[in-house]
Biotite code that builds the C-alpha atoms (Angstrom):
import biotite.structure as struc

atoms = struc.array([
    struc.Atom([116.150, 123.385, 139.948], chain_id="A", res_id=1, res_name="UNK", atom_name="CA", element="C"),
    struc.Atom([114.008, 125.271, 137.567], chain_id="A", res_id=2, res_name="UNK", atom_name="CA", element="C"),
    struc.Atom([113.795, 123.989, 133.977], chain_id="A", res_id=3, res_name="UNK", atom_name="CA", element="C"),
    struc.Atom([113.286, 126.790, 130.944], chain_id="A", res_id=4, res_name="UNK", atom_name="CA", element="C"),
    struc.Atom([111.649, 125.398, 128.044], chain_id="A", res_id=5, res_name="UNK", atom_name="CA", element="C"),
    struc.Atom([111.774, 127.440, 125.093], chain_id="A", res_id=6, res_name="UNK", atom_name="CA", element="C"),
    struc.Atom([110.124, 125.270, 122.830], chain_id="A", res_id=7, res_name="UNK", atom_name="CA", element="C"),
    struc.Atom([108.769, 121.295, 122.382], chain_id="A", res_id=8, res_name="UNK", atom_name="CA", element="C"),
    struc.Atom([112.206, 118.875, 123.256], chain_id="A", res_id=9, res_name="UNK", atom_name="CA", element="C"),
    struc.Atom([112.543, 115.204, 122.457], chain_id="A", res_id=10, res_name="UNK", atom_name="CA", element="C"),
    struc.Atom([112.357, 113.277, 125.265], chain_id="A", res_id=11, res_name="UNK", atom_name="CA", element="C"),
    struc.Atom([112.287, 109.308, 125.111], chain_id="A", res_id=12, res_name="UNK", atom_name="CA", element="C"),
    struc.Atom([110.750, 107.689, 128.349], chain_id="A", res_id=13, res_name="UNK", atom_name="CA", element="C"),
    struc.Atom([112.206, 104.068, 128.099], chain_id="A", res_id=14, res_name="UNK", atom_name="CA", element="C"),
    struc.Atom([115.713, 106.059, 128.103], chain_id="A", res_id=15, res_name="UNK", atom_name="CA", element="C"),
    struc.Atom([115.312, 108.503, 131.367], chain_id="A", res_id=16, res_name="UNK", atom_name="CA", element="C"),
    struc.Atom([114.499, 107.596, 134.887], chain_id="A", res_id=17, res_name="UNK", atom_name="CA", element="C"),
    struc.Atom([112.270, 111.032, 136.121], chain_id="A", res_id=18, res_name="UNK", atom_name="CA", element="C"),
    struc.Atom([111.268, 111.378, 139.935], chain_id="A", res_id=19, res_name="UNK", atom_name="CA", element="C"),
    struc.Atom([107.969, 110.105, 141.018], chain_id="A", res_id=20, res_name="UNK", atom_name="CA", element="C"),
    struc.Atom([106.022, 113.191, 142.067], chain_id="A", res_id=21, res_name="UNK", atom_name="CA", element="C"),
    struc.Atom([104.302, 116.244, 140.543], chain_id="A", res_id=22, res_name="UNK", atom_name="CA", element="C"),
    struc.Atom([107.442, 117.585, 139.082], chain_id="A", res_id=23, res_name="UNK", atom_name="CA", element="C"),
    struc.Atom([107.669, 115.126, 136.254], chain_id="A", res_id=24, res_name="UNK", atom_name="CA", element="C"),
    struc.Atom([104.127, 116.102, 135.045], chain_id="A", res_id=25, res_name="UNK", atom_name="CA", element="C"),
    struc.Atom([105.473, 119.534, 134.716], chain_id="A", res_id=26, res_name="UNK", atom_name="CA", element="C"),
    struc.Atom([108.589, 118.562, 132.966], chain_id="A", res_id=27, res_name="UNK", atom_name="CA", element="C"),
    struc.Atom([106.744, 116.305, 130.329], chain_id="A", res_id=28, res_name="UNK", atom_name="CA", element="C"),
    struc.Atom([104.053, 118.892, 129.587], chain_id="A", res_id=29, res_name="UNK", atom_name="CA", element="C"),
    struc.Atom([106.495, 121.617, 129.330], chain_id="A", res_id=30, res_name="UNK", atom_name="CA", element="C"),
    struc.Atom([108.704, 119.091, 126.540], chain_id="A", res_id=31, res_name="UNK", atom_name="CA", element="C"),
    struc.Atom([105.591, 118.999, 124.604], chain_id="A", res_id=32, res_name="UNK", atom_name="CA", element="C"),
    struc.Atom([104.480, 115.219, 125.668], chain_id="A", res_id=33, res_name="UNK", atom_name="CA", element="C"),
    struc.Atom([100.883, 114.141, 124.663], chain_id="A", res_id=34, res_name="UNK", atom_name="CA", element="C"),
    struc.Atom([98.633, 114.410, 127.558], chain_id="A", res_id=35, res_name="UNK", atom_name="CA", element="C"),
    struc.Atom([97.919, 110.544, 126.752], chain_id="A", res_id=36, res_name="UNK", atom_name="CA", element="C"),
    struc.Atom([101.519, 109.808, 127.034], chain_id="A", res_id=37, res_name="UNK", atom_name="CA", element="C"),
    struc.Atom([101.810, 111.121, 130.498], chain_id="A", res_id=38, res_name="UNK", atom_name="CA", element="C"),
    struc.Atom([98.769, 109.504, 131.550], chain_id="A", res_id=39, res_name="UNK", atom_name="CA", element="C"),
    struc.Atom([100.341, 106.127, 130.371], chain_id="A", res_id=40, res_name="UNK", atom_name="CA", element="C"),
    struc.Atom([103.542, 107.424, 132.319], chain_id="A", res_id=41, res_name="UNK", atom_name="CA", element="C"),
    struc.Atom([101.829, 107.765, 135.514], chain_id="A", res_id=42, res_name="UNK", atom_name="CA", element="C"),
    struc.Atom([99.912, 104.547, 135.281], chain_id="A", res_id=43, res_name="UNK", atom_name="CA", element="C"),
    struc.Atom([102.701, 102.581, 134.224], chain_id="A", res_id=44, res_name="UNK", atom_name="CA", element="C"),
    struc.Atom([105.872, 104.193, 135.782], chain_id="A", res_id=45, res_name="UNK", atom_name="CA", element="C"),
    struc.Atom([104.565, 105.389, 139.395], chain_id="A", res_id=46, res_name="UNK", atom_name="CA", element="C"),
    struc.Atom([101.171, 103.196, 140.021], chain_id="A", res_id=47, res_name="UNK", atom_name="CA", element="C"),
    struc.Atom([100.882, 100.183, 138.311], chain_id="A", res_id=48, res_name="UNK", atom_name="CA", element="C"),
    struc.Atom([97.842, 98.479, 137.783], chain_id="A", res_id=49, res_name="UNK", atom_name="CA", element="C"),
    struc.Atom([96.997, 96.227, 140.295], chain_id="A", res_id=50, res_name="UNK", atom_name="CA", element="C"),
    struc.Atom([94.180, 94.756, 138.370], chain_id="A", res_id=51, res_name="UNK", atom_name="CA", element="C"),
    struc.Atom([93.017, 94.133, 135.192], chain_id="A", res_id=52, res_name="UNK", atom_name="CA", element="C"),
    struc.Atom([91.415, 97.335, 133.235], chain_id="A", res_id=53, res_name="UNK", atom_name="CA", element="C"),
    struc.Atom([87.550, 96.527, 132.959], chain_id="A", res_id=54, res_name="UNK", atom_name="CA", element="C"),
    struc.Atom([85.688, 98.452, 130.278], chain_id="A", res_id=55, res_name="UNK", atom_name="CA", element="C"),
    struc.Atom([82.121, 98.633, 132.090], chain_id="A", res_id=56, res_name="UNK", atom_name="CA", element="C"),
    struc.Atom([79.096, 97.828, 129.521], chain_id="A", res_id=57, res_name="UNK", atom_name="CA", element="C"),
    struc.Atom([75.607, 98.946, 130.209], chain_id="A", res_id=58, res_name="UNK", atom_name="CA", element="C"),
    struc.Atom([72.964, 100.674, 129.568], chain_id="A", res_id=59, res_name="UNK", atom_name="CA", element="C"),
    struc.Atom([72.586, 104.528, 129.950], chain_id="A", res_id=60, res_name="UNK", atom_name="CA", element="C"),
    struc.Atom([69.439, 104.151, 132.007], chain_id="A", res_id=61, res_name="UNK", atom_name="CA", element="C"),
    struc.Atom([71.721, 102.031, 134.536], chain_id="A", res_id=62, res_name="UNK", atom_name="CA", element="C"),
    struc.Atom([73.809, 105.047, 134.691], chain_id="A", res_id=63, res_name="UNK", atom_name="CA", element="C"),
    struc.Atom([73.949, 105.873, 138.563], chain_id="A", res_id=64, res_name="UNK", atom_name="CA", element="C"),
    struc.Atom([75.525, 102.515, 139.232], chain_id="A", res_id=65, res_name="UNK", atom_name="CA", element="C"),
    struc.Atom([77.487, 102.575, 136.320], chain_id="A", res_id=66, res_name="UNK", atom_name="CA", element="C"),
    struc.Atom([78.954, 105.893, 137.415], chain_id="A", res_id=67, res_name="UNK", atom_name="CA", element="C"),
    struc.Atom([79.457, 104.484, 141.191], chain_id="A", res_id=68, res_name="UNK", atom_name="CA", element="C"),
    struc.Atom([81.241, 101.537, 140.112], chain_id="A", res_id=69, res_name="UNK", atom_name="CA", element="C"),
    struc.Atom([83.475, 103.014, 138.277], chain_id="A", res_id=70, res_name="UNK", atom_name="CA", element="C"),
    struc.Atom([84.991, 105.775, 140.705], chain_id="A", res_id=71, res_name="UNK", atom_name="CA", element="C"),
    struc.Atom([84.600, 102.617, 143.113], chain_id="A", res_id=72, res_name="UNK", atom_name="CA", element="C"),
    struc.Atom([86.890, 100.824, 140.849], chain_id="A", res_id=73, res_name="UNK", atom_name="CA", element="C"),
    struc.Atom([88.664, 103.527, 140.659], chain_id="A", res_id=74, res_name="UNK", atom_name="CA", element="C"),
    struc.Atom([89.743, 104.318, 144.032], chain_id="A", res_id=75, res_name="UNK", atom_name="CA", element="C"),
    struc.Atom([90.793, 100.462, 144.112], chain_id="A", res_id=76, res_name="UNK", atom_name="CA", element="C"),
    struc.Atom([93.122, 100.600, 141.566], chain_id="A", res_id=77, res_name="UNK", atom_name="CA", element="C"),
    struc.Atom([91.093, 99.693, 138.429], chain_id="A", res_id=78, res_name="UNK", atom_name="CA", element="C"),
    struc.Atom([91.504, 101.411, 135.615], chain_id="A", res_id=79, res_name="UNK", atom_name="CA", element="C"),
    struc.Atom([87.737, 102.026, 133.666], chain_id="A", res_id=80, res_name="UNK", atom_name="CA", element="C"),
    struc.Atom([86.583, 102.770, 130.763], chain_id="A", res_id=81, res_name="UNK", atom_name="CA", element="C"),
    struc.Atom([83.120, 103.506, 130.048], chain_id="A", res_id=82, res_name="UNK", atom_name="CA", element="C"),
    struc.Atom([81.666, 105.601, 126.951], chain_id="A", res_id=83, res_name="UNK", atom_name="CA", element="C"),
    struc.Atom([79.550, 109.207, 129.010], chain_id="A", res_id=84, res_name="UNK", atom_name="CA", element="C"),
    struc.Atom([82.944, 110.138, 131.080], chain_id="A", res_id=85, res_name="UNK", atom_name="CA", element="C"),
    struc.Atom([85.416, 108.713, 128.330], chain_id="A", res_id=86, res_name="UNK", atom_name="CA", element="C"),
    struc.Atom([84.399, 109.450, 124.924], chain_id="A", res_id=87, res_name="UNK", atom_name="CA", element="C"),
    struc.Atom([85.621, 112.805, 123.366], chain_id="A", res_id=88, res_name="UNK", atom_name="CA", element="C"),
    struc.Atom([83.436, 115.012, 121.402], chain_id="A", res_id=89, res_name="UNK", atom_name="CA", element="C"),
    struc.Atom([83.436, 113.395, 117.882], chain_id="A", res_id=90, res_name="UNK", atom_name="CA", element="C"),
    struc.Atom([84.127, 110.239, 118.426], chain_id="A", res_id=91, res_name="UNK", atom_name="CA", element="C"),
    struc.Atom([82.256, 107.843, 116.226], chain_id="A", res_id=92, res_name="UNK", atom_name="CA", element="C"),
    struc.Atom([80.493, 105.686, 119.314], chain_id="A", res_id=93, res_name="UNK", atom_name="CA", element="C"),
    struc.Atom([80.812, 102.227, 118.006], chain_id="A", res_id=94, res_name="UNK", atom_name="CA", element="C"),
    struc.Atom([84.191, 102.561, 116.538], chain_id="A", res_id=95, res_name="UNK", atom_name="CA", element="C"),
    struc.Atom([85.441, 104.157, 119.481], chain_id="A", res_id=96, res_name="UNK", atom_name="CA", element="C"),
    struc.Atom([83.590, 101.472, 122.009], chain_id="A", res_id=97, res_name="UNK", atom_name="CA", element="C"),
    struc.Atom([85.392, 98.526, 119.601], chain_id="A", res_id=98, res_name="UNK", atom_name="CA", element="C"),
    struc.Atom([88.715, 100.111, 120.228], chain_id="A", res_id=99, res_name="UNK", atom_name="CA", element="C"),
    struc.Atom([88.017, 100.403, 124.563], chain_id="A", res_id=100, res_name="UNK", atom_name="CA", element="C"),
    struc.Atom([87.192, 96.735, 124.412], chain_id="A", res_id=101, res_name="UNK", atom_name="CA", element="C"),
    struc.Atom([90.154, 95.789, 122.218], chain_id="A", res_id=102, res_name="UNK", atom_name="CA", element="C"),
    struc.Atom([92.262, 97.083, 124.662], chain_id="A", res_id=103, res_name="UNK", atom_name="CA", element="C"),
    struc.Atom([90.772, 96.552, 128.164], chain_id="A", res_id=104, res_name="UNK", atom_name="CA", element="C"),
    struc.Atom([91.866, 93.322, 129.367], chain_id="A", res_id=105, res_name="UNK", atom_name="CA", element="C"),
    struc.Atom([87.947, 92.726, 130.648], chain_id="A", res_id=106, res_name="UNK", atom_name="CA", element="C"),
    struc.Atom([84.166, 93.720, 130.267], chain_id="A", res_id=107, res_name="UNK", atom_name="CA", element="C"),
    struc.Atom([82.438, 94.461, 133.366], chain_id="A", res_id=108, res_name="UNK", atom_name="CA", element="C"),
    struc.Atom([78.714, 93.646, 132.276], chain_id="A", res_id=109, res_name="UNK", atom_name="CA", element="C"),
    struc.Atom([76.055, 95.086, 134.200], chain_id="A", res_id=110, res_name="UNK", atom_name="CA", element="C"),
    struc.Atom([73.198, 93.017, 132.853], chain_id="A", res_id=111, res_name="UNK", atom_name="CA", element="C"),
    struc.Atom([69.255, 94.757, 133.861], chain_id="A", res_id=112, res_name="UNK", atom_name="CA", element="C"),
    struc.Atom([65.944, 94.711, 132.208], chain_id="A", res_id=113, res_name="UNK", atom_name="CA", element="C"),
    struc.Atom([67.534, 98.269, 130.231], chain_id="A", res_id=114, res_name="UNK", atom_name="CA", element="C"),
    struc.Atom([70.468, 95.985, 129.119], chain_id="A", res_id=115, res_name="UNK", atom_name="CA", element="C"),
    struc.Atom([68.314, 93.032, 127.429], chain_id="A", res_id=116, res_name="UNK", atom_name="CA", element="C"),
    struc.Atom([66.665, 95.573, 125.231], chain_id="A", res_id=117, res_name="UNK", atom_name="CA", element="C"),
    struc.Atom([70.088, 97.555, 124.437], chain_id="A", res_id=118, res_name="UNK", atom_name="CA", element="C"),
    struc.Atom([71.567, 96.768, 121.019], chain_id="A", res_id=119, res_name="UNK", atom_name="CA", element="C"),
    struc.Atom([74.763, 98.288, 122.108], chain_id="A", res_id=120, res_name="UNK", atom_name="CA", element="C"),
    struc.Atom([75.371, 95.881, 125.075], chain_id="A", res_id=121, res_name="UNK", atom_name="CA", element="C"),
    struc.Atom([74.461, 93.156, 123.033], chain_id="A", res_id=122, res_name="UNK", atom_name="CA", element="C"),
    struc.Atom([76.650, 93.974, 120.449], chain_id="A", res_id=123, res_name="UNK", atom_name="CA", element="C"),
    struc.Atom([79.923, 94.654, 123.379], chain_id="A", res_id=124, res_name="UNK", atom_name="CA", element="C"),
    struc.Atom([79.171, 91.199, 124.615], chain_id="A", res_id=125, res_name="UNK", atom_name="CA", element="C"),
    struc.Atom([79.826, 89.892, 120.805], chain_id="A", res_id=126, res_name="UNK", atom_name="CA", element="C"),
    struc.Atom([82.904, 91.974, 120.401], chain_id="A", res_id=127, res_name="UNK", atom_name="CA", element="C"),
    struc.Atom([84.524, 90.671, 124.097], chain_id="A", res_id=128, res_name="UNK", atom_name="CA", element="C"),
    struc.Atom([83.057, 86.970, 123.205], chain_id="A", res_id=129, res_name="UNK", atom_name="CA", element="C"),
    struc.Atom([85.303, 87.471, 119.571], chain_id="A", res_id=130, res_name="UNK", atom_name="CA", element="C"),
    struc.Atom([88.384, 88.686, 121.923], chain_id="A", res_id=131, res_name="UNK", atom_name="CA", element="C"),
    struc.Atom([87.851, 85.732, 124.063], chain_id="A", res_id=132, res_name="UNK", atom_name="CA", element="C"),
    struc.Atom([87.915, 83.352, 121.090], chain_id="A", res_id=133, res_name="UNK", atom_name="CA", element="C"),
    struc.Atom([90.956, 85.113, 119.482], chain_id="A", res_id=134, res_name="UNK", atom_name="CA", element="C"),
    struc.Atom([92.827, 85.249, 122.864], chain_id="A", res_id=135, res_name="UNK", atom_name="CA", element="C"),
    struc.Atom([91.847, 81.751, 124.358], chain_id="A", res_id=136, res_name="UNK", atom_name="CA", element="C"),
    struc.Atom([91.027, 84.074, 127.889], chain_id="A", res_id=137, res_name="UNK", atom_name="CA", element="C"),
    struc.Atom([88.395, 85.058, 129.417], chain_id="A", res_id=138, res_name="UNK", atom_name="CA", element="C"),
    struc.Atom([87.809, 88.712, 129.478], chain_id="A", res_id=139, res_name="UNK", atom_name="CA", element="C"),
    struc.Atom([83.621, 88.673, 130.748], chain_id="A", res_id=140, res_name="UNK", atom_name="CA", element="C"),
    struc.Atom([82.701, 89.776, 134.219], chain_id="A", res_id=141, res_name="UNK", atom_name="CA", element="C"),
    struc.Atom([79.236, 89.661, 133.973], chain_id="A", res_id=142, res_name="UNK", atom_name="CA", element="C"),
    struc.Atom([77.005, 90.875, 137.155], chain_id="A", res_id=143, res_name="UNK", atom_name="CA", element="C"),
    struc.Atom([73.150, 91.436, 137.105], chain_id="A", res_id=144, res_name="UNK", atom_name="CA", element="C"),
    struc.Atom([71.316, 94.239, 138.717], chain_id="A", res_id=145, res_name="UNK", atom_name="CA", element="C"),
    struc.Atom([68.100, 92.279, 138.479], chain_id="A", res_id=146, res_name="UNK", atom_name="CA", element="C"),
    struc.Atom([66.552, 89.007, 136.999], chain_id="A", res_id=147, res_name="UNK", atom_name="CA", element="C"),
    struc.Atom([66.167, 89.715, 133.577], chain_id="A", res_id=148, res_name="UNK", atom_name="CA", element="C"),
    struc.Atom([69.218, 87.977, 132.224], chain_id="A", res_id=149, res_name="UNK", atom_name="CA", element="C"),
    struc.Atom([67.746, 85.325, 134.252], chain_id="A", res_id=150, res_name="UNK", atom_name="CA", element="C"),
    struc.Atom([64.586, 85.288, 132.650], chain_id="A", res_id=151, res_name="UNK", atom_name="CA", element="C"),
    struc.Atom([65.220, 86.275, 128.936], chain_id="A", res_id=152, res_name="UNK", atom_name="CA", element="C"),
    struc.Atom([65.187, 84.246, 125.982], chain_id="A", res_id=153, res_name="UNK", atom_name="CA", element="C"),
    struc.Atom([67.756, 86.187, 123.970], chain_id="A", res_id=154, res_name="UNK", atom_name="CA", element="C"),
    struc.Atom([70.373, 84.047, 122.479], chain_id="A", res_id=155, res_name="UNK", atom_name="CA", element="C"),
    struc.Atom([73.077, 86.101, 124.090], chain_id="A", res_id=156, res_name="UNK", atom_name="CA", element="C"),
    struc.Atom([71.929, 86.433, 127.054], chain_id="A", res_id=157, res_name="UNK", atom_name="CA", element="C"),
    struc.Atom([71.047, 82.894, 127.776], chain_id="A", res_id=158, res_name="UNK", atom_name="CA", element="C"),
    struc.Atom([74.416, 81.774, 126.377], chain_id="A", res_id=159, res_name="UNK", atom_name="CA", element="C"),
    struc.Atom([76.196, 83.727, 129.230], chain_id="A", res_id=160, res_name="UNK", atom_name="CA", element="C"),
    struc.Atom([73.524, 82.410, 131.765], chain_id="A", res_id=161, res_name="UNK", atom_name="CA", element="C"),
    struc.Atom([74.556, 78.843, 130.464], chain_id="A", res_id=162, res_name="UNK", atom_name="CA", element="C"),
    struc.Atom([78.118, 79.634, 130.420], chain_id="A", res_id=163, res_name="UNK", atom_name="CA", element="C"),
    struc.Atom([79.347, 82.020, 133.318], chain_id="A", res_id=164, res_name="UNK", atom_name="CA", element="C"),
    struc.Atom([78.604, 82.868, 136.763], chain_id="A", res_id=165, res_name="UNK", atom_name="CA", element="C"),
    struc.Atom([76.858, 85.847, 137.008], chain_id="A", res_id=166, res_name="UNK", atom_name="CA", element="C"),
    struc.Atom([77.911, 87.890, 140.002], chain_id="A", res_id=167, res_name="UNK", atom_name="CA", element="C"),
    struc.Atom([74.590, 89.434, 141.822], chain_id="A", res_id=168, res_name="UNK", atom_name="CA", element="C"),
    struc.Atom([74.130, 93.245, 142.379], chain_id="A", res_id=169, res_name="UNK", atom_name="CA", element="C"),
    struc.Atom([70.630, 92.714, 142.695], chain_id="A", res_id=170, res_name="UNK", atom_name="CA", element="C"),
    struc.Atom([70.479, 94.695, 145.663], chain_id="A", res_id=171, res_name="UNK", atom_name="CA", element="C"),
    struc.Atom([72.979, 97.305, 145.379], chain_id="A", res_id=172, res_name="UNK", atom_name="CA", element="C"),
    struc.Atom([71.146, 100.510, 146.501], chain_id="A", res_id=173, res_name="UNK", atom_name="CA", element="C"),
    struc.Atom([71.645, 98.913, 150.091], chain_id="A", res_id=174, res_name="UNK", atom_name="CA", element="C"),
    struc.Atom([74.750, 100.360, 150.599], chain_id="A", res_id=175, res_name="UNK", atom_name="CA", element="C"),
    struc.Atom([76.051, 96.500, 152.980], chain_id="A", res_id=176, res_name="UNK", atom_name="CA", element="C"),
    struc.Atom([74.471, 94.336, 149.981], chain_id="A", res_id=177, res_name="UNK", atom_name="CA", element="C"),
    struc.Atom([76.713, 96.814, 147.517], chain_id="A", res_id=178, res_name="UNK", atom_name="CA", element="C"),
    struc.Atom([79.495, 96.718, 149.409], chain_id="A", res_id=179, res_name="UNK", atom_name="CA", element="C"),
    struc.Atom([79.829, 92.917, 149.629], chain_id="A", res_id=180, res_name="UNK", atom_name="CA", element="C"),
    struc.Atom([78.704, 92.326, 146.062], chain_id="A", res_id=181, res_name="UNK", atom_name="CA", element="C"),
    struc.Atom([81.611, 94.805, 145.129], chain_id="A", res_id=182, res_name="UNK", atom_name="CA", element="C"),
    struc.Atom([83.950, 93.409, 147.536], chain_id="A", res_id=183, res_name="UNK", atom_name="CA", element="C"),
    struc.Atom([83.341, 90.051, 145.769], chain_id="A", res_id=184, res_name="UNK", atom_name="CA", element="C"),
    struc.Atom([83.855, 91.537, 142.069], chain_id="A", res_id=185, res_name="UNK", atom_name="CA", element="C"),
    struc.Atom([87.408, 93.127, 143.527], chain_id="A", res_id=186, res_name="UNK", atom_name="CA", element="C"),
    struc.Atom([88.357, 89.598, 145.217], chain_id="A", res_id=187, res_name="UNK", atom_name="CA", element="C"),
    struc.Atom([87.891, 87.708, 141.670], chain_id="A", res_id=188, res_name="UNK", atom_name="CA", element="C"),
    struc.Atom([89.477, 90.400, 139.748], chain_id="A", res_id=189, res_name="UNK", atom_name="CA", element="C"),
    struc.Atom([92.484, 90.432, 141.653], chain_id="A", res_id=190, res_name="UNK", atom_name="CA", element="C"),
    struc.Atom([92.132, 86.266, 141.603], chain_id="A", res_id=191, res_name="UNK", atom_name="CA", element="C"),
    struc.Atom([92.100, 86.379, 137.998], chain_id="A", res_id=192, res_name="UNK", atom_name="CA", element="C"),
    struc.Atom([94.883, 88.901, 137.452], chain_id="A", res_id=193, res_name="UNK", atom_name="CA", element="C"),
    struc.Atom([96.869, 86.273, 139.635], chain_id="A", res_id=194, res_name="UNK", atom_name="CA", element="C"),
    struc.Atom([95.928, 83.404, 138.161], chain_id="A", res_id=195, res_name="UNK", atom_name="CA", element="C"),
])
């Protein structure tokens, strides 16, 4: 059955039960839904999350793995956030990064060498430790892609390294070390959305 829509409708989600394929995308575009509504639609309604939504933190010169995790994630079932693919034009960066971690349930840290000297990271891990506080959770997944964090003095970083494990993707352009390092990082996500 074809649908003519002449102009935006009202339509209230909680209150209608739509069929889970492509034809409900149609319909709610065509009503004049927000493209951010259906998104939440489709997450929520036909593929829930199976795992807690990471926002990833690091820096831009850790890009390639950054990237890689993420559509890894992805294709698992995590939803990601993570400021090059995610950010609109316009956004003011640090407001806009404040608001990702306030609503991602954790902060996927890839700590390297690029990350100790990265005022941004340092100020994400102060914004998830606040959440933390606030929450009485924890929301840090830290992992390292070498031994700086091992090795630095910075407050931050050696509080983590005091207080959490740090998961080790020390070796992740060998595609077996990658895949069990992110194999791990899947198995205590889905632990800790259990738990």
């Amino acid at each position: 059955m074809e649908i003519e829509h002449r102009g935006p409708s009202i339509v209230q989600l909680h209150s209608i039960k739509l069929p889970q394929d492509d034809s409900t995308f149609h319909f709610l575009h065509s009503t004049g839904v927000p493209d951010e509504w259906i998104d939440l639609y489709r997450v929520q309604m036909m593929s829930p999350i199976q795992y807690h939504s990471l926002f990833i933190s690091y820096s831009s010169k850790d890009d390639i793995l950054a990237r890689r995790l993420h559509a890894d994630l992805q294709m698992k079932g995590v939803r990601c956030w993570f400021a090059p693919e995610d950010m609109k034009i316009g956004d003011k960066i640090r407001a806009r990064i404040n608001e990702a971690i306030h609503l991602q349930d954790k902060l996927l840290l890839l700590l390297s060498e690029h990350a100790m000297a990265s005022i941004w990271v340092e100020d994400e891990v102060e914004a998830a430790l606040e959440k933390e506080q606030r929450q009485q959770r924890e929301m840090l997944f830290p992992v390292r892609l070498d031994e700086s964090v091992m090795q630095t003095s910075q407050a931050w970083a050696a509080k983590l390294r005091r207080t959490r494990h740090i998961g080790d993707f020390t070796h992740w352009a060998d595609p077996q070390a990658y895949q069990s390092a992110f194999e791990r990082l899947l198995r205590d996500l889905k632990a800790e959305k259990q738990s």
